[in-house]
N, C-alpha and C positions, 0 to 999 in steps of 0.2 A: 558322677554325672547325674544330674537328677533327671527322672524321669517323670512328666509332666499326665497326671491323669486326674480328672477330672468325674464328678457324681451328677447329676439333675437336672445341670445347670447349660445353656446354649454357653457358646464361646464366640466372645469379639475379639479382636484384635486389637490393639490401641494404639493408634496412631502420634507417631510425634515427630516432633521435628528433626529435618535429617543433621547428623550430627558430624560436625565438620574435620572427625576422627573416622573416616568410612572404613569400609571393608577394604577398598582403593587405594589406600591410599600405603604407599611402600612399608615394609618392616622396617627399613632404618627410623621412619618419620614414627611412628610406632614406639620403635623401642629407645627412641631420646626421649620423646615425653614421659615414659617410665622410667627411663633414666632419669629425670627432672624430679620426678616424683619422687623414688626411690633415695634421692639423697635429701630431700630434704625433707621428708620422713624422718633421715638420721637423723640432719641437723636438729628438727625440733625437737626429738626424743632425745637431745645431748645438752640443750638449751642456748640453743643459736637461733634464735626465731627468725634474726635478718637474715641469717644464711638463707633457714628455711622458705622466706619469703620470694629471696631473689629465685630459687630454684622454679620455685612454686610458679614465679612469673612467667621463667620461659616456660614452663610445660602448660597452661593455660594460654599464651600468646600463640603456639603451633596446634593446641587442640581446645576451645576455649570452653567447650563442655564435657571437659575429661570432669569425672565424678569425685576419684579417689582426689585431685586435688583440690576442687572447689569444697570438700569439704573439710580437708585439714586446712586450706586456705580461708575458711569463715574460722577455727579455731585459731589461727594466728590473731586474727583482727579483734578478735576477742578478748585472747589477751591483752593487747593492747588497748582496749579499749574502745574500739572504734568497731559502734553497735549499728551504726546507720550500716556499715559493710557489710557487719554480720549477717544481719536480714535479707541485703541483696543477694550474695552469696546463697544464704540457704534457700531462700523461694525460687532462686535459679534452678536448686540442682531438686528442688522438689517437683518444680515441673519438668525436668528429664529425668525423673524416677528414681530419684532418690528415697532409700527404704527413710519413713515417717519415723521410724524410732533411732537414725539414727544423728536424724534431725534437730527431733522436737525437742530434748533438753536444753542445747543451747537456741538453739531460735526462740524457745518462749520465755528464756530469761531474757533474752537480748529485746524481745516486748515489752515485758513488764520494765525491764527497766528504761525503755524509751514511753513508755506508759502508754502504749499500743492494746490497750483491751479488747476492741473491734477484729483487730485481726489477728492476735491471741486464740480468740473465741471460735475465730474462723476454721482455725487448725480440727474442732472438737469434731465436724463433719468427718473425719478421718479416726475416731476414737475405735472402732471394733479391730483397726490395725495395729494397736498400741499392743507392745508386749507387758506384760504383768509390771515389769518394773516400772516401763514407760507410763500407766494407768497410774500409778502410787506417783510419777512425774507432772502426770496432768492434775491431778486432783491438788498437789501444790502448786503448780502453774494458776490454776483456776483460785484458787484459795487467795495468790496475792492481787489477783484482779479484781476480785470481789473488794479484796482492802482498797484499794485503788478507786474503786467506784462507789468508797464510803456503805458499803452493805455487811457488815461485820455478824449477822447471821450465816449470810449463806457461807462466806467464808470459813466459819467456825466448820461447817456442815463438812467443808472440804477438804478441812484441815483435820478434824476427827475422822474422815474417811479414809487419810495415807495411814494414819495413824493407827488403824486398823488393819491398812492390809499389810504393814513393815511396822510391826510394833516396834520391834529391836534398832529401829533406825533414826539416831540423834538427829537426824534433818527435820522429820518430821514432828516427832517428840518439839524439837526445840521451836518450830515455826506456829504448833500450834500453843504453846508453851508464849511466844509473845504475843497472841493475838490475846489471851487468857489475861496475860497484865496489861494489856493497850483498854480491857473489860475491867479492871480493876480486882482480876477474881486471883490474887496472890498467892493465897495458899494452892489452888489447883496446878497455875503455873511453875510454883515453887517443886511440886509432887512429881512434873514431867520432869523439869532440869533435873531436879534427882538420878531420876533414873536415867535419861540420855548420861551424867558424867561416872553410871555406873556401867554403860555399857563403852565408854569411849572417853577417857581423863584426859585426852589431850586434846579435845575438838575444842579450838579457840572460840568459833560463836556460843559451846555451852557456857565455858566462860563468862563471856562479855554479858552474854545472858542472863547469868548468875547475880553479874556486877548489878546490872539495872533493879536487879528484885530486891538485892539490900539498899541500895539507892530508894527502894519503892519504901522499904519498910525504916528508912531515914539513920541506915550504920554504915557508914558511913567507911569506917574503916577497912568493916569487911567487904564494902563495893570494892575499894581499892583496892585490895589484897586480891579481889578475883580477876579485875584487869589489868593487875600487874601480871598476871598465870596468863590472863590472854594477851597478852604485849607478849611475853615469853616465847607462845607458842608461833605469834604472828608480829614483828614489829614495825609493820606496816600497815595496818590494817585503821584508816584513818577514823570508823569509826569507834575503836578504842585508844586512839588517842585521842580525842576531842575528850572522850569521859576522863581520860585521866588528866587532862589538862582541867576540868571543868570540878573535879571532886578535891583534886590537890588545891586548886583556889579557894572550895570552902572550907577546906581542913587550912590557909593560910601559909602552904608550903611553896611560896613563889617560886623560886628556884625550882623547883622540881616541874612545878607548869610548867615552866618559860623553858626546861630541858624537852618538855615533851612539844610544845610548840615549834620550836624550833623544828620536831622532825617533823610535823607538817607542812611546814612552812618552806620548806627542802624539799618534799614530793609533792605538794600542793601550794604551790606560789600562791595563785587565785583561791584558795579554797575561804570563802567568806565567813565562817565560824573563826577561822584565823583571824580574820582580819577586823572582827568586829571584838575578838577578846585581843590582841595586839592592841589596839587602839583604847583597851581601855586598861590595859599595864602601862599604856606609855602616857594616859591621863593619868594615874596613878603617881606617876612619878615627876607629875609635873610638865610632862612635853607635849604641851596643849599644841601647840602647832601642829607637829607631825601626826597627833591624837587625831584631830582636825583633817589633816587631809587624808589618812587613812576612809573614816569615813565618809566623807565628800564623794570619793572615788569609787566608793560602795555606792552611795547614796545615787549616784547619775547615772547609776544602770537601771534603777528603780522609779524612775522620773515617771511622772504621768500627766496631762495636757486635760482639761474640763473645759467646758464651754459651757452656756445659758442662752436660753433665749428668751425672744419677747412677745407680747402677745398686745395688741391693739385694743381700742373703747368697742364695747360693746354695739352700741347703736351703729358704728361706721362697720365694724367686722359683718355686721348680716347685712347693712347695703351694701357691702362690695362683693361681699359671698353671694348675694340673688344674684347682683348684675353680673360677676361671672359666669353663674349656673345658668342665666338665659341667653349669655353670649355662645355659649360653649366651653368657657373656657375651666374646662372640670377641676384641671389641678389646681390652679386657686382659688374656686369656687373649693375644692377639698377643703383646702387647708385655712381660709377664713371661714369657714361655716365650723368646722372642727372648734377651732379656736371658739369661736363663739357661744357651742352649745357646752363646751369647759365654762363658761362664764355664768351661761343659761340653759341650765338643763331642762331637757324636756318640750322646748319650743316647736311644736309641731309642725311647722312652716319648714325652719329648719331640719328639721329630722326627716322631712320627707324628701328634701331637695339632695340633702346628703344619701340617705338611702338609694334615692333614684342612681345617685352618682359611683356608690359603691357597686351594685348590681350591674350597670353600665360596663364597669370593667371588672365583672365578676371577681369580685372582692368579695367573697362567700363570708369568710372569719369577722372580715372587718363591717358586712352591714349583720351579722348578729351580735358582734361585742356594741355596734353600736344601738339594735333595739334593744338587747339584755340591759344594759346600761341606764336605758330609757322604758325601763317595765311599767312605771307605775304610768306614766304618759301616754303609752299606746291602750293602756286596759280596754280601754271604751273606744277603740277603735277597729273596726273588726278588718280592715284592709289592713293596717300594719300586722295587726295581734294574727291575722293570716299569712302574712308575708314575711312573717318569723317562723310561722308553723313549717313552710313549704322551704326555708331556708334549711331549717333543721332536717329535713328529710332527703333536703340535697346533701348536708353534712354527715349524712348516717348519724345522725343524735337521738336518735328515734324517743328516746326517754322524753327526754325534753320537751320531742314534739307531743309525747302523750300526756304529760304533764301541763303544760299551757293548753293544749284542746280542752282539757277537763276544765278549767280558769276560765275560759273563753264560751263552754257551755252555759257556765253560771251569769256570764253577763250579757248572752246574747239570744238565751233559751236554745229553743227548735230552729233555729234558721239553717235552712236545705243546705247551705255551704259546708256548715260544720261537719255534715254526712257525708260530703265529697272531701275534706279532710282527713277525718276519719278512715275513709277507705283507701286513701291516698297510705295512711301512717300503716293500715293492716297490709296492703302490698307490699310494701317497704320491707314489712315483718316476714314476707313471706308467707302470706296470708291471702292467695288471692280469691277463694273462695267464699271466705265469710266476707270478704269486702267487696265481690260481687253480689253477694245474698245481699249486705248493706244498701247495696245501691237499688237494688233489684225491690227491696222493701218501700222506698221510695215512691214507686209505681207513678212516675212523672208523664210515661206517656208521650205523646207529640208532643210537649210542654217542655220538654228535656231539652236543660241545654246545652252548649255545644259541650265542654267542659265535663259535662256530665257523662252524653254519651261516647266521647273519645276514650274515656277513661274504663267504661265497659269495655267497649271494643277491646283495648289492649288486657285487659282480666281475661277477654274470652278468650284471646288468642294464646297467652299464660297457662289458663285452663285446659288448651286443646280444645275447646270447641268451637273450630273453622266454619260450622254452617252458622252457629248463634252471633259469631263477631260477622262473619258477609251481611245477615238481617242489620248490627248493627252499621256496617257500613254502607247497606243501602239509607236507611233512616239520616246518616249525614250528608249521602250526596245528594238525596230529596233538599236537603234543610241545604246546604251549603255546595252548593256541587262544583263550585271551582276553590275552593277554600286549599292552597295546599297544604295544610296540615290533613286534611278529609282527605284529599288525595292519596297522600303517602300511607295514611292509612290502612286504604286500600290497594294499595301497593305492596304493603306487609301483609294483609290478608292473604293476596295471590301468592305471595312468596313461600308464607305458610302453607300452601295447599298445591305448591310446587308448578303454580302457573306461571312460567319462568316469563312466558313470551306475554301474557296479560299484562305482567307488573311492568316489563318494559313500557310495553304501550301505555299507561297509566304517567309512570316517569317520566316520557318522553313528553305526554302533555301536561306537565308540571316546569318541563325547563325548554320547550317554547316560549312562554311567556316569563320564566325565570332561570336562566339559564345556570345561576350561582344560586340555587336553591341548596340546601347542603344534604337536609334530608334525602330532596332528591340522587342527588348525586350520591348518599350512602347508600341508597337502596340499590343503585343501578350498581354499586361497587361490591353489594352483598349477593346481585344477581350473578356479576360475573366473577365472582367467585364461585356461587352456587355450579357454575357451568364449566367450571376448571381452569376457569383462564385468571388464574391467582397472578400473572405479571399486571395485567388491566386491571383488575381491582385494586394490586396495589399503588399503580400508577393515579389512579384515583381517588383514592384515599392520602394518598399524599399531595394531589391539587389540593384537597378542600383543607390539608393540612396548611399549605403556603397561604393559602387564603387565611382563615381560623386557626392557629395554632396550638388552640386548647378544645378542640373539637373533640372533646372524649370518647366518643361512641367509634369514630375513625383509630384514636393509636390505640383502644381497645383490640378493634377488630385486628387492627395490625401484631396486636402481641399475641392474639391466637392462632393467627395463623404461623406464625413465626414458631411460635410454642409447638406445633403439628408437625413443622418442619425438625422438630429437636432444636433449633438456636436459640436457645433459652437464653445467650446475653442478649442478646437484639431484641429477645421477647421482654426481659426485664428494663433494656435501656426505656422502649415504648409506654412498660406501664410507671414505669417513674418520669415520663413526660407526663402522665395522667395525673402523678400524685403530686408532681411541683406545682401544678393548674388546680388543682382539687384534693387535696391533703386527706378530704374525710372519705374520698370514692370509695365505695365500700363493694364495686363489681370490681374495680383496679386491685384492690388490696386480696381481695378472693383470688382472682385469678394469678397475684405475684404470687401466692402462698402455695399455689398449685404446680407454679414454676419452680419454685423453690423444694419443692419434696420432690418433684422428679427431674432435679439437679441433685438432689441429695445434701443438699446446704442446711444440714437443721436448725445450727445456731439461729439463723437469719430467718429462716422458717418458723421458729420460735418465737421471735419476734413479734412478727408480723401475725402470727394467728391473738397473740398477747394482746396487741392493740385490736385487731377485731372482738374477741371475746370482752374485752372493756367494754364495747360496743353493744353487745348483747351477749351479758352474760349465761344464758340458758338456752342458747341456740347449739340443739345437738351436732351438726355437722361440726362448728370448731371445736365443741368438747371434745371429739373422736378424734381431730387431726391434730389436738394440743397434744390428749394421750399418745397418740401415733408418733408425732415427733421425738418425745419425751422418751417413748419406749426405744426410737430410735438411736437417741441417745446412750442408753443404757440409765436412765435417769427413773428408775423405776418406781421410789416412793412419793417421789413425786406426780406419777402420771396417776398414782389412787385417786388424789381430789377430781378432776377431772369426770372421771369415771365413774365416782360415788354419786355425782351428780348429775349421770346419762342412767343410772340406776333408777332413782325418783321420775325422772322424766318419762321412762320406757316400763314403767313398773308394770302396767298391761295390755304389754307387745309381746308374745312368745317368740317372737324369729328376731325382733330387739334384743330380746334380754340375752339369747343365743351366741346374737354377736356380740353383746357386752361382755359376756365371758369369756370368749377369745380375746378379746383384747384386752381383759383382765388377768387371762393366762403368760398371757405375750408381757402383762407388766409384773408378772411374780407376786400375782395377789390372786392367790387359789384358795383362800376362806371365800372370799367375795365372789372369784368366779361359781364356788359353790353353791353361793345362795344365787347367784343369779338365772344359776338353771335347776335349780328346784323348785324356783318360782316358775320355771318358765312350764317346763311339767307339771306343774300345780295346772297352771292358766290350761294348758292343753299335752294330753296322755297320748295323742294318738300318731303323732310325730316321733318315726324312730331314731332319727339324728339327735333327739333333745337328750335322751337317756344314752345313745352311745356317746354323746359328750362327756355326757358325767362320766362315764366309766374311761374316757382318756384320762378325765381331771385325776382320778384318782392313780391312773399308772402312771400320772406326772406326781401325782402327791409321794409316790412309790409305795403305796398299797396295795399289791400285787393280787393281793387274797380279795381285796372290795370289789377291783377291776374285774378279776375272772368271774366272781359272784354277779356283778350287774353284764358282765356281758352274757352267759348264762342266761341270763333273763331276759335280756333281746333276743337272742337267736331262738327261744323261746314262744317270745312273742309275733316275733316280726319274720323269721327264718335267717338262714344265713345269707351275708350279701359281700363283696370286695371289702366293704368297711370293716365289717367285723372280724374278717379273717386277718385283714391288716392288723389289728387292734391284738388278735387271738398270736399274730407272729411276734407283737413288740412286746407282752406280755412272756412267750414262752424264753426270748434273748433274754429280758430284764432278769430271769430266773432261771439263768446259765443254761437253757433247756435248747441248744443252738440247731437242733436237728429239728423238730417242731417248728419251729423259729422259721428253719427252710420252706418247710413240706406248708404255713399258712402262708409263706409269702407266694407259693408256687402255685396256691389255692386261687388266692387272690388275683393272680394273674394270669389264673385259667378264666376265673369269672370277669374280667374285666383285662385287655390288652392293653389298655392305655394307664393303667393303676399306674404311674410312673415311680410315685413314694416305696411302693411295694417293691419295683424294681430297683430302687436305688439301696433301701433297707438289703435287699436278699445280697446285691453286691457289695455292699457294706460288711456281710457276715463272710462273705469271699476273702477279705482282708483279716478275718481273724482263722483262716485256713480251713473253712469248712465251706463243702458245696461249691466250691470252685470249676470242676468238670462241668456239673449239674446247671450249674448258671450258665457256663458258656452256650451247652446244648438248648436249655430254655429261651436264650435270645435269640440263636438260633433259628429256633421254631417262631418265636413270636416276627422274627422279620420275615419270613417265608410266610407267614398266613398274614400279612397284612401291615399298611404303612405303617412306619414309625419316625419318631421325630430321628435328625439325622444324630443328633450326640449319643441316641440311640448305640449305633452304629461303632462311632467313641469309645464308648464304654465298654461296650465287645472288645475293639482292641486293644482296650486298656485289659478287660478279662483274660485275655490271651497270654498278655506280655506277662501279669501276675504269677501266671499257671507255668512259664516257662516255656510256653509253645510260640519260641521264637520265630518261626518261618510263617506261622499265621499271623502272628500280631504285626509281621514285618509287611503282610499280602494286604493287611487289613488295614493299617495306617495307607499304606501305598495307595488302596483304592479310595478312603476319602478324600487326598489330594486331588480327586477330581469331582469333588462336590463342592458346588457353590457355600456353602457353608465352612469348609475346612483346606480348600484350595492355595489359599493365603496366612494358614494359618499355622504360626510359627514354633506350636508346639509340638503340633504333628512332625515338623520336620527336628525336631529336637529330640525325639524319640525314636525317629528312623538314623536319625546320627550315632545315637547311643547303640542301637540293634546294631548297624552299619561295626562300628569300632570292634565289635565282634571278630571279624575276618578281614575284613578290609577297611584301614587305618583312613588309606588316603579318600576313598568315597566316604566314609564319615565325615572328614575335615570339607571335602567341598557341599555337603549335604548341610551340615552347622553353620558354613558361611553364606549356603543363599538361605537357609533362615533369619540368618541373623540383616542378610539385606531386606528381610520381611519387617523385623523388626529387630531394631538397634540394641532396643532397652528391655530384652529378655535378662533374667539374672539366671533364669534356666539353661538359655542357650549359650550365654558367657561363661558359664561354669564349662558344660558341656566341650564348645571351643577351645579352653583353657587346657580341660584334663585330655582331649585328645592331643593336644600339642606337647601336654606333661607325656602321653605315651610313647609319641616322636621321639622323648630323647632334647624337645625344642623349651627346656625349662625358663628362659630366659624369656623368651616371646609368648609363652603362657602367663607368666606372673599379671602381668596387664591385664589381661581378659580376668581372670581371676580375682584381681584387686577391684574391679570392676561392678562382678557380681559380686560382692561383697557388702558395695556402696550400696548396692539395690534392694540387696535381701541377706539382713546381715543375722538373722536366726537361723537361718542356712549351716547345720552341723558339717552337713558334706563338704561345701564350698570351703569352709573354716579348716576342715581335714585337707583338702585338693591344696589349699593356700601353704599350711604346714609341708606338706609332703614337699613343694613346691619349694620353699624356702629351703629344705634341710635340703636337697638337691642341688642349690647355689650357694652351699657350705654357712646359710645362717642359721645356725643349732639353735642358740636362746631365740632367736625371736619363732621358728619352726616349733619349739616346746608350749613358747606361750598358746600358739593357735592348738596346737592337737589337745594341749590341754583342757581348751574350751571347747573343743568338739568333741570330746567325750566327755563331757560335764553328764552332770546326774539328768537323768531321762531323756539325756541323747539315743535317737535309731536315725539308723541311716546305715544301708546295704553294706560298707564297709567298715562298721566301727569298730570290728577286732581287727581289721589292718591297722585303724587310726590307733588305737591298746599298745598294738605288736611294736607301733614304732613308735609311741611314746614311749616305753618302757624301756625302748631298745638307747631312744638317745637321754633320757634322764640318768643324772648322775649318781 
């Protein structure tokens, strides 16, 4: 029964849906779905898959999220072939918590070969759950999707990585072995098959594999000789009959084709390789007809339909295109003006009427392909050649736009706009300081116009300085004082400066005279949120939605606040209303990426920082969050580049380069973290966290001697502080010195109560049987002098139950059931079940079942449930709960011993052997693994 304790970390609960197998629900109902299961278990281990199916059915139709058979039920459909099920199947039983490894093998082939790469990829957020072998699974999973998406680098990358961590294993061997000849690089490939048919002579794909490489190197003989060895091993396997049908035709051995066609052609009616060499043995022989309709019949699946269009005289396409564009009538004003300037490019009549019309219905893409298009046209014209500047800034193209400003200097000189560009492109940049020095060089004065000074205003308010943007917002309501853009203005001024009730009154006389003002109404929707009344704001944010549907700054707001709430899909549905309206939004694509790391979704986080950093490639924030994801990943040589280039950028920041080095330690690149804090010590000596860094780096390098030597020299310098003592306890463990070890963590958390790391380290050396009393007493003490966090608390009772002082750890769980934090919380009662089975059987079992009505999808408390019931004597109604936690958490040594024990107790000896055997596999612990020894040994033959 495992016993559920926990280090550092708060505990949630995870909620899911309730599962229509309750607690409720009768043992008969119960023990038929395990009956269902249980036999068709046999049948498929006997090769009766329809048996197994039918069973499978009913015990799914009476419990339809039992685990243990939706997942032999995704291997039935497997087999068969039928991958659309498979998928459904497994992403079912993965949202009612089915253990990821015992998923991921077949769900990511059952992708790959529906050519599912997106949601393949999706799986990789769940990679720190992967067991070793499942890691050598993904990295071939990953390996054929990259084939798949034509990227035969990164593939190679991931295919040389299983290959690494399972040298000994033909799978990998042979997968990186054809991507090597799909490269042309033959001898390398030749050098894997080697070895794969030295470790494994009868694996059919080394085989076939084999066949293809003499195929490459044009012997023809010996191809067939190696897929006759795989026909031998497999004589089904359609992709070595196609080669031997295909190698025996150009050795001229008909007969022997047409024997091997034939058994395609038997388990593959439709297979179209058949049916394209069929048809051309039976032109061969003269039966043009039937030649003939074979392929016809091929041929009508591959039909394809083209269309053309037309395009009208010049002269009448631009009068009918004005006279649209002055009627209204845009779309065919679009589409004859289009047409037209395909004819006549560059006619500036046309170009502007079109532009007018793209902007009109915020066609961002389509009116800059359409002045890109028309560069040389607009050169000399400083309103278009601006109105691609201010495009490109709306599209985050920021290059672009700094590229044309520069074009646009040389042929318009000094003219005052260009500086309001300019500043426009340095905000953009995140720049709003030198773009208000820009503007401020200026020195316009009352002269300034309107354009000019709105655009300060918003820097100052950027900048935080609230009294400099009020001056400018008095100077516009001198100059304009009912203007509502001036208005709103200052209405964000007050907002700023938390004048809640000002900015209303400001608002309020913006939509008297404009009731559908939109700014207006976002302001009044950001006040009343400002004021807590987040139903109102959003109720008004979504008028000016039904109004404006691409009102950006509106499903912006709406996705942060959504994001606040944690409903991070409603948060992302919002900002992908932003991104279908405005592709380039570069506040949309920040804030999904923010979404997305605190969902935990990195593949997609990946993504999305990707395209931004295209963006601007030298902007440190996504260099950090590319690295951050990347690390998150476990994708560590990868996150260097990133990192290399926050190095040059930050080269003189001491408390930059600081945090460059953690994040260069987090990515397992401690050369670089090393230079990055000896520059930073260079830059400034008097910071003592810069040198106790390095002296971590070094007892992560495992230089025990450097470590103690620079800490020595801090505490030297600086005296002794919680850090160093910490540092001076991970030091004396690393160098089996485990009483030392104790005596700085109990330093450390004399000099500081909340050291939490210190506490968790010293409980950590509790589990290697030292200082266990000593700790108990120390937390002790530290909850008596002063709050602590409550898992605090936790941990204690986790100390207790360690040390064998069951009547405390039993008082000490009992009393966090009545904290708001551990109240609901179903491992606490999984551990009072366990204590409970102690003395009293039946309090255990009701104690494990209103856990288990806490939460359904404990594999803790399913185990727990099971083996109290195995104590009952009630082995038949334990099996279920057992098989259960199994599906959940199938590394689980215990649960795999409880399962054995379980079986050989319902008189099934072999398959009880297979499980204890595996639960006592090499570097299994688990509280009873000489029971599990005792009774393997006892029923092996």
């Amino acid at each position: 029964m495992p016993l559920r304790r926990y280090l550092a970390v708060p505990l949630f609960i995870s909620l899911f849906a309730c599962s229509s197998w309750s607690l409720a629900e009768t043992a008969a109902n119960q023990q038929d779905v395990a009956s269902h299961y249980e036999a068709a278990l046999k049948a498929f281990n006997e090769g009766h898959p329809n048996d197994a199916f039918v069973h499978l059915k009913n015990a799914l139709q009476q419990n339809p999220v039992h685990l243990p058979s939706k997942l032999l039920m995704s291997q039935v459909y497997f087999d068969a072939g039928n991958l659309a099920a498979v998928e459904d199947e497994l992403v079912e039983a993965l949202a009612l918590g089915a253990d990821i490894n015992l998923v991921l093998p077949m769900l990511g082939n059952a992708l790959v070969m529906q050519k599912k790469v997106d949601r393949l990829m999706a799986l990789e957020k769940r990679y720190s759950e992967f067991t070793p072998q499942n890691r050598f699974e993904w990295s071939l999973l990953k390996g054929q999707a990259f084939i798949i998406e034509q990227n035969t680098s990164r593939a190679q990358a991931e295919f040389e990585k299983a290959a690494a961590m399972f040298p000994e294993d033909p799978r990998a061997l042979n997968t990186l072995a054809t991507l090597y000849l799909g490269l042309g690089m033959v001898e390398k490939a030749q050098a894997l098959v080697d070895t794969s048919l030295a470790l494994d002579v009868k694996n059919e794909r080394t085989w076939t594999l084999n066949g293809e490489l003499a195929l490459a190197k044009h012997n023809l003989t010996l191809a067939r000789a190696h897929f006759e060895q795989a026909f031998a091993l497999d004589a089904k396997d359609p992709k070595v009959l196609r080669q031997l049908v295909l190698v025996n035709l150009q050795q001229q051995r008909v007969e022997e084709a047409r024997r091997y066609l034939e058994i395609i052609t038997r388990n593959e009616p439709e297979d179209p390789t058949a049916t394209l060499i069929s048809a051309w043995l039976l032109a061969s022989e003269d039966q043009m007809d039937l030649a003939r309709q074979s392929l016809a019949d091929l041929s009508a699946k591959l039909s394809v339909i083209d269309t053309a269009a037309m395009k009208n005289a010049q002269y009448l396409l631009f009068i009918q295109g004005a006279s649209d564009y002055l009627q209204g009538n845009l779309e065919k004003a679009r589409s004859r003006l289009s047409a037209y300037l395909d004819k006549k490019p560059g006619d500036p009549g046309a170009l502007r009427m079109l532009l007018d019309i793209y902007l009109k219905s915020d066609e961002t893409l389509r009116a800059i392909e359409l002045l890109e298009r028309n560069e040389r046209s607009i050169e000399q014209d400083l309103q278009m050649s601006a109105q691609l500047v201010l495009l490109y800034l709306e599209s985050s193209k920021l290059l672009s736009a700094e590229q044309l400003l520069r074009k646009m200097k040389a042929s318009f000189a000094d003219h005052p706009y260009l500086v309001l560009l300019e500043a426009r492109i340095l905000k953009a940049r995140n720049r709003p300081e030198e773009a208000l020095n820009l503007l401020d060089n200026l020195k316009l004065g009352s002269a300034a116009p309107f354009s000019y000074l709105l655009l300060r205003g918003e820097l100052q308010l950027t900048l935080n300085q609230p009294a400099a943007a009020e001056k400018t917002a008095q100077l516009l309501i001198a100059q304009h004082p009912e203007h509502p853009d001036v208005l709103n203005f200052v209405a964000a001024v007050y907002i700023h400066n938390q004048r809640m009730n000002d900015a209303l009154a400001v608002i309020d006389q913006i939509l008297v005279s404009n009731p559908t003002n939109e700014n207006a109404l976002f302001n009044r929707a950001i006040v009343l949120q400002a004021q807590g009344d987040h139903d109102g704001s959003t109720r008004l944010l979504k008028q000016i939605l039904n109004e404006t549907p691409r009102h950006t700054s509106s499903l912006l707001l709406l996705a942060r606040h959504a994001a606040q709430l944690k409903q991070y899909e409603d948060a992302l549905q919002w900002l992908n209303k932003v991104l279908v309206y405005d592709l380039q939004n570069i506040g949309a694509r920040e804030q999904k990426l923010d979404v997305l790391m605190q969902m935990e979704d990195w593949p997609e986080a990946l993504r999305v920082v990707k395209d931004l950093t295209a963006l601007d490639r030298v902007n440190p924030q996504y260099l950090m969050q590319t690295a951050s994801i990347l690390i998150r990943m476990e994708r560590y040589d990868d996150a260097h580049q990133p990192l290399s280039v926050l190095f040059g950028i930050w080269y003189e920041s001491p408390a930059q380069l600081q945090q460059l080095a953690r994040l260069q330690v987090a990515a397992k690149d401690i050369v670089s973290a090393e230079k990055s804090l000896n520059k930073a010590i260079e830059l400034d000596s008097t910071e003592a966290s810069l040198p106790l860094d390095l002296a971590r780096l070094q007892f992560i390098k495992g230089d025990m001697a450097a470590a103690a030597r620079q800490l020595k020299r801090i505490e030297d310098r600086f005296g002794h502080s919680t850090s160093t003592y910490l540092l001076a306890g991970d030091i004396a463990v690393a160098q089996g010195d485990l009483i030392s070890g104790q005596k700085n963590y109990t330093r450390a958390l004399d000099s500081d109560a909340q050291n939490h790391l210190a506490l968790v380290n010293f409980y950590q050396l509790t589990q290697q049987g030292v200082g266990g009393a000593e700790f108990t007493q120390l937390v002790e003490r530290l909850m008596k002098k002063g709050t602590q966090p409550e898992w605090v608390a936790k941990l204690l009772a986790d100390s207790y139950l360690n040390q064998g002082q069951w009547d405390k750890a039993q008082q000490a769980y009992e009393a966090l059931l009545s904290t708001p934090a551990f109240s609901r919380n179903s491992d606490i009662f999984n551990n009072l079940a366990n204590l409970y089975a102690r003395t009293d059987l039946e309090k255990a079992l009701l104690t494990a079942q209103e856990g288990m009505a806490l939460n359904r999808h404990s594999p803790a408390l399913l185990d727990t449930l099971g083996w109290i019931l195995v104590k009952k004597g009630d082995y038949a109604n334990a099996l279920p709960y057992l098989r259960e936690a199994f599906a959940m958490d199938s590394a689980s040594a215990e649960t795999r011993y409880h399962l054995g024990y379980t079986l050989w107790k319902l008189d099934r000896v072999k398959e009880a052997i297979s499980e204890l055997t595996l639960a006592v596999g090499k570097g299994n612990k688990f509280p009873e693994v000489d029971d599990a020894r005792a009774l393997l040994k006892q029923l092996s033959p």
